[in-house]
N, C-alpha and C positions, 0 to 999 in steps of 0.2 A: 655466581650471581648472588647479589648480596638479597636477603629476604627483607619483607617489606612489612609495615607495623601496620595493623587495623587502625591507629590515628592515622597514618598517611594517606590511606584512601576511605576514609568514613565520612568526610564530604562529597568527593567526587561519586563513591556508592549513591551516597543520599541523595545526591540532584538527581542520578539516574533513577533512584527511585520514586524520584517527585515526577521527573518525565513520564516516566513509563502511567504514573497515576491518573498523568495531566491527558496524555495518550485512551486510557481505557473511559474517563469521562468523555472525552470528546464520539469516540465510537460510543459510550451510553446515550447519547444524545442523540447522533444523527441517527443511530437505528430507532430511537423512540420516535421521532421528529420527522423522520424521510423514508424510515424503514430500508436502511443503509447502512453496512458498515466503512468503515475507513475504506479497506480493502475494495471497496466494491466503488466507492467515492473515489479512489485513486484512479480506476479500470475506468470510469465514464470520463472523468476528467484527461485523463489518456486518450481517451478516442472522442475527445471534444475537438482536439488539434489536429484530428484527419479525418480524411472522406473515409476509409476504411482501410482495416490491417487483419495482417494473417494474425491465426493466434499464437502460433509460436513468437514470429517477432512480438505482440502483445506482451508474452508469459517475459521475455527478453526484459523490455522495457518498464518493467513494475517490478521485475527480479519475483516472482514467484515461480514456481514448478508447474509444471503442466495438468497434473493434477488439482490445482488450487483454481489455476488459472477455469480447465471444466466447469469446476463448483460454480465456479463467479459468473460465469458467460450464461450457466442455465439458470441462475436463478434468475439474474440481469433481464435475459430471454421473456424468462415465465414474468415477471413486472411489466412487460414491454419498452425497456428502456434501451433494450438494442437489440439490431437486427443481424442473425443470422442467413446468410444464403451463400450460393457458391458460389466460387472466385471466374471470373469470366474469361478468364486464359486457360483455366484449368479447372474442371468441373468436380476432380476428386479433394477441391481445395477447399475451404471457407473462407468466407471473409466475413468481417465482424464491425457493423458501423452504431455509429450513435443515433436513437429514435429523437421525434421532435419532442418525445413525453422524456425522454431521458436529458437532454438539453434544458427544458424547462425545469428539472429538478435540480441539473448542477446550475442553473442561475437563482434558485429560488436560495439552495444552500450559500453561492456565495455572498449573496446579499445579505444571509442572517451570520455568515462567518465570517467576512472581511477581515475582522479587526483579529482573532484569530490566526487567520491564514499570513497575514503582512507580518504579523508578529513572526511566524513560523519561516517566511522570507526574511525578516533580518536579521534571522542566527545563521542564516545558509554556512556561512562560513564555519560558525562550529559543527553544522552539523556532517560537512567534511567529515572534520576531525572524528567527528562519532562514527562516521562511517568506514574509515581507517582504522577504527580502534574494535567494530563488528568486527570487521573481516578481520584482524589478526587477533583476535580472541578466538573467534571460530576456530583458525589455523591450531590456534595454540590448545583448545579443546578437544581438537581430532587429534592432535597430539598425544593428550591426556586417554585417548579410548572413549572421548565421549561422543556423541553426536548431537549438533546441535539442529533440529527441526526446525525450519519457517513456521511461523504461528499466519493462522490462519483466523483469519475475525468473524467469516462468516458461518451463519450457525443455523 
């Protein structure tokens, strides 16, 4: 495999480091502004689209760990922005739905972040690509002996 020059990927580095920039302001923001992280903004925005979900399929669909997913669910809980109780088929279950103070918060956020988030929808397609290029990075890291950690925003 031929080796590759620091010119060849010192742009493609740099965008991702403008992303990643562009990413920590925007979580600086909504936790100052909503007392929110991304992470946490994703997890409401998730269960804005159903009546209620286990959390494992939750932890599934946000691609976090079960552990992270915890984190997010009790602090979520302690705000009142959703509700925990047991699943009604199965009472050793939970289920996990959106409060009407948690709805009001991801409508208040997307009215002040529209112009944001549409932008975020018109790269979908690169962000494919980005997401192709995560997971075989990762691959290629565990390869290396390294481990790569889900970053967790909330704190």
């Amino acid at each position: 495999m031929a080796s590759t020059s620091i010119h060849e990927i010192e742009e493609p580095l740099s965008n991702l480091m403008s992303l990643n920039l562009i990413f920590q302001a925007i979580n600086k923001t909504l936790e100052a502004k909503y007392g929110l992280s991304i992470v946490q903004w994703s997890f409401l925005k998730t269960l804005a689209g159903m009546p209620a979900i286990a959390p494992l399929a939750l932890a599934k669909a946000l691609r976090v760990s079960p552990g992270t997913l915890s984190q997010t669910t009790m602090r979520l809980e302690k705000k009142k922005y959703i509700f925990v109780c047991n699943d009604p088929k199965d009472a050793r279950k939970k289920m996990i739905s959106l409060t009407r103070s948690g709805k009001d918060t991801l409508d208040s956020i997307d009215k002040s972040y529209t112009l944001i988030f549409s932008n975020i929808q018109n790269i979908s397609s690169e962000l494919k690509t980005i997401e192709i290029f995560l997971c075989n990075t990762k691959s290629h890291l565990s390869e290396l002996g390294s481990t790569v950690h889900e970053r967790s925003y909330d704190k």
